[in-house]
Each structure stands twice: as C-alpha cells, then as structure tokens.
C-alpha positions as CSV (number, residue, x, y, z in Angstrom):
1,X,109.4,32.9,-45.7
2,X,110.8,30.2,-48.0
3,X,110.2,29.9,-51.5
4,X,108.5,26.2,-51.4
5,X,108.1,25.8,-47.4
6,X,104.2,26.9,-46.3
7,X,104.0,27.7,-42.3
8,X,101.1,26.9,-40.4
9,X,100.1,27.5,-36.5
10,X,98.1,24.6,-34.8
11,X,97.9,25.1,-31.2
12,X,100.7,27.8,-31.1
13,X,103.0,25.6,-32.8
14,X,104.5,26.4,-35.9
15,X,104.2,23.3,-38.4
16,X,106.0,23.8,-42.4
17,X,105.5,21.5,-45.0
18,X,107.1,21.6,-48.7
19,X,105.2,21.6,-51.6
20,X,105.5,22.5,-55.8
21,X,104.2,21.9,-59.1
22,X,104.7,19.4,-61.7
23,X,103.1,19.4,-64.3
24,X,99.2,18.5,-63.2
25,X,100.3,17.7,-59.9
26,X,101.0,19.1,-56.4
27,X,102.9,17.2,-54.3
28,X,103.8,18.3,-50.8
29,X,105.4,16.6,-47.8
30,X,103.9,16.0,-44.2
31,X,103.8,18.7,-41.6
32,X,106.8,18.5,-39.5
33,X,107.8,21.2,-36.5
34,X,111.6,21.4,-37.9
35,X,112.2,24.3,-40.6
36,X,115.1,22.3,-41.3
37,X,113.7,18.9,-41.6
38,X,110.7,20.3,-44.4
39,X,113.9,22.4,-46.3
40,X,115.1,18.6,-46.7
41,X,112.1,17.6,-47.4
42,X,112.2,20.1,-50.0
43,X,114.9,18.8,-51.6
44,X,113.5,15.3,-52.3
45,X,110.5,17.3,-53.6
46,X,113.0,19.3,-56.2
47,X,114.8,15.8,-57.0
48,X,111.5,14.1,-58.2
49,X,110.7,17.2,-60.0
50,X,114.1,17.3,-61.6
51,X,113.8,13.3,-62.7
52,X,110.6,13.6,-64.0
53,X,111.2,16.8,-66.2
54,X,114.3,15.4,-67.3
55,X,112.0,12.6,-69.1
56,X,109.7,15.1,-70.1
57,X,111.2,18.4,-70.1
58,X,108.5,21.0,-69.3
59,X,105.9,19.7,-72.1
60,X,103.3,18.7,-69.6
61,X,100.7,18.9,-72.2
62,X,98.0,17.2,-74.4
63,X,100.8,15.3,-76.7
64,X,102.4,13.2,-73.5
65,X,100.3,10.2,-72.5
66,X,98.4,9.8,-69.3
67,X,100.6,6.3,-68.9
68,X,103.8,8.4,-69.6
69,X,103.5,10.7,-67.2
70,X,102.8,8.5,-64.6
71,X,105.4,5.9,-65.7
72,X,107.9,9.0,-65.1
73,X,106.4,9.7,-61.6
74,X,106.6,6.7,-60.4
75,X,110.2,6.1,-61.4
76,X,111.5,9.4,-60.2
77,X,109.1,8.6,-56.8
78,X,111.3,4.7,-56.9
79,X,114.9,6.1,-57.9
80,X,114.6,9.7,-55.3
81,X,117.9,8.7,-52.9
82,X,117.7,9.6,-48.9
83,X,119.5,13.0,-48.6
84,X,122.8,13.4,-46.3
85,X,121.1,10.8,-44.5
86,X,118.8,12.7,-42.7
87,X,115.5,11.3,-42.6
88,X,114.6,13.1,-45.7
89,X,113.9,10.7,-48.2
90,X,110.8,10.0,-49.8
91,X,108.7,8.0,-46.9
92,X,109.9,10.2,-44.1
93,X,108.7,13.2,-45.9
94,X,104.7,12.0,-46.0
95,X,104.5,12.8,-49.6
96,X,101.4,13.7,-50.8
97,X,99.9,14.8,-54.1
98,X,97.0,15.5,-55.7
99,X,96.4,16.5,-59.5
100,X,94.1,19.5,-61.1
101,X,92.7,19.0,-64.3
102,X,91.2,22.8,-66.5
103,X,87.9,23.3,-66.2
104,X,87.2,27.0,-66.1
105,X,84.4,27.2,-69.1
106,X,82.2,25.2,-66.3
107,X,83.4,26.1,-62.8
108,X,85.8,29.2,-63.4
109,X,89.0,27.1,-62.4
110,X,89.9,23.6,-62.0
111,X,88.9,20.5,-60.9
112,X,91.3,18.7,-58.6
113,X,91.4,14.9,-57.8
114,X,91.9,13.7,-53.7
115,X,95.2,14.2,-52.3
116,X,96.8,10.8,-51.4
117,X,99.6,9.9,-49.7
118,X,102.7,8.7,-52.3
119,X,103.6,5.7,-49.8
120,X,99.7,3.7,-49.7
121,X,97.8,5.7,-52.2
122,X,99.8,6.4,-55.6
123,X,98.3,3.8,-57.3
124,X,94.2,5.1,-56.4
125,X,95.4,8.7,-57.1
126,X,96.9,7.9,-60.2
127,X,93.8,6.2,-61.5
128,X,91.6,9.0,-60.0
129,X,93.6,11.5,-62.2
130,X,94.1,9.4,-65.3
131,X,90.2,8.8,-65.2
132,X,89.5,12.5,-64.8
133,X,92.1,13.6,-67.3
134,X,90.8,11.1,-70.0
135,X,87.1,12.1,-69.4
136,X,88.2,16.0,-69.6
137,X,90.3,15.3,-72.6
138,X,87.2,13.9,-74.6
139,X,85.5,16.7,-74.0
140,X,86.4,19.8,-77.0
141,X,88.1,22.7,-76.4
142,X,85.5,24.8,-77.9
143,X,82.0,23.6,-77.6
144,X,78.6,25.2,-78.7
145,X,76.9,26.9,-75.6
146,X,73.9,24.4,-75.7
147,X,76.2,21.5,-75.6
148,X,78.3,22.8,-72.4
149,X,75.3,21.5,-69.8
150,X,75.7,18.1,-70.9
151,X,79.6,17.9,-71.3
152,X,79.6,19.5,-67.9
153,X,77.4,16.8,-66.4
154,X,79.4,14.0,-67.9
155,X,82.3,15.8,-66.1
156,X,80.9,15.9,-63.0
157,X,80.1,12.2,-63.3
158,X,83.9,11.5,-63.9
159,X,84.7,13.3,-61.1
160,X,83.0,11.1,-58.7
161,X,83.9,8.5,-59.8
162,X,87.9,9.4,-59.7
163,X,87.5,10.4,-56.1
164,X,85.7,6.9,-56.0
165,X,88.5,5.0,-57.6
166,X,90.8,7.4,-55.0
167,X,88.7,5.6,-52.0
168,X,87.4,9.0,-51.4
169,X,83.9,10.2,-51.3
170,X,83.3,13.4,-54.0
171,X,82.8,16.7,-52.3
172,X,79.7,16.8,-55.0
173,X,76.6,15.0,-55.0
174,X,76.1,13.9,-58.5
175,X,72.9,12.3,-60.3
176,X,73.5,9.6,-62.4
C-alpha cells in the first residue's frame, strides 16, 4: 500500500482515496478508480496540511483558539494551488473532513462531528466542531465521579446539536 492512500473494492473495482490528520481533523479526498489521480490528491492533502501547520506549527492544543484554527483552515483550503495541472486541486479531489473531539472518561474514545464535504459544507462542519469543542472544553479535565453523569449528558446534548448545525441527524437519540 501507500502511506496516506486507503483501497477499497466496490463491485470488484478497486476505489483509493487520500486521507491524514490535522490537528482535530481528518480530511480525505473522494473515491476515484486512478491510484494516480488519489496520489495527486494526496498531495493537495499534504499542501493544506503544510499551510496550516506553518501558522500553527504542531500546537494543535487547548491554548489555540477555536476561530484560529479555523481561520488557518480555511486559508490554506483558499490559497491550495492545482497541482501540474492535473485535476488535482482542491474541488476535484471531493475533500472531505470531519473533526474528533476526547472523550474517553465517557465513551472510551472520541466523539467525532459529521464528515462534510470542503466545497458545500465547511462552513456547517466548522460550526458543528467549534460547537462540540467549546461544549467539551467547559467541561474539567478531572471531575468527581458523581459529577461525570451530568457532564456526560450535557455532552451528549452538544453533540446533537453540532450534527444539527452540520445538517445531519445525531447517530444518538438524546433527551432534552
């Protein structure tokens, strides 16, 4: 395989799309049938990567702003050039991303807002995250056992209503 290229078979037909981590966020590119064409894709993938942690460096962490990070994505997203002019600029490669936020004293891992596409959703998926990451950042790092039900609960609020800002319906059923 390639580092940063998943494979998948649908109907016999081998499919690759590129994907990585940034800080919170996973962004990937659309499916395509052309090792090739997702490699390129990979590429734009790196360059956003490479913009965004040149603003930030790797210090994806409690002391940058919600607003910060997402100014930098969105620049990096607006200033990521086609590359050799072969279809593999931002549009063409259907990028996609959705954003985990810790929650592993409640649920063992994390909890991770709906993955939009860059192009028509990066403003909904932005506010679904930023909603979800200021909710979980309220919340203390280390809280009394009796006081984890309730924290959890207004966690589990937040999180449908980011997947509701996102234009998604919550995988959870959640009382009010």
């Amino acid at each position: 395989g390639v580092y940063g290229i998943e494979s998948h078979l649908r109907k016999g037909q081998l499919h690759y799309r590129a994907g990585l981590s940034l800080g919170p966020f996973r962004l990937m590119s659309g499916y395509c049938g052309d090792l090739a064409l997702a490699q390129r894709h990979l590429e734009v993938l790196r360059s956003i990567q490479v913009r965004v942690e040149a603003k930030l460096g790797t210090r994806f962490c409690a002391s940058v702003g919600a607003g910060e990070v997402e100014e930098y994505l969105k620049a990096a997203l607006a200033e990521t050039p086609a590359l050799n002019g072969a279809g593999a600029q931002p549009t063409s490669a259907k990028i996609r991303f959705f954003a985990s936020i810790p929650a592993k004293r409640w649920i063992g891992g994390a909890l991770k807002t709906p993955c939009v596409k860059v192009d028509d959703g990066l403003e909904a998926g932005l506010k679904a995250w930023r909603h979800l990451w200021t909710a979980r950042s309220l919340v203390p790092q280390l809280l009394p056992k009796e006081q984890l039900r309730s924290s959890w609960t207004q966690l589990q609020q937040a999180y449908a209503k980011a997947w509701a800002l996102a234009g998604c319906r919550s995988p959870w059923r959640v009382s009010e």
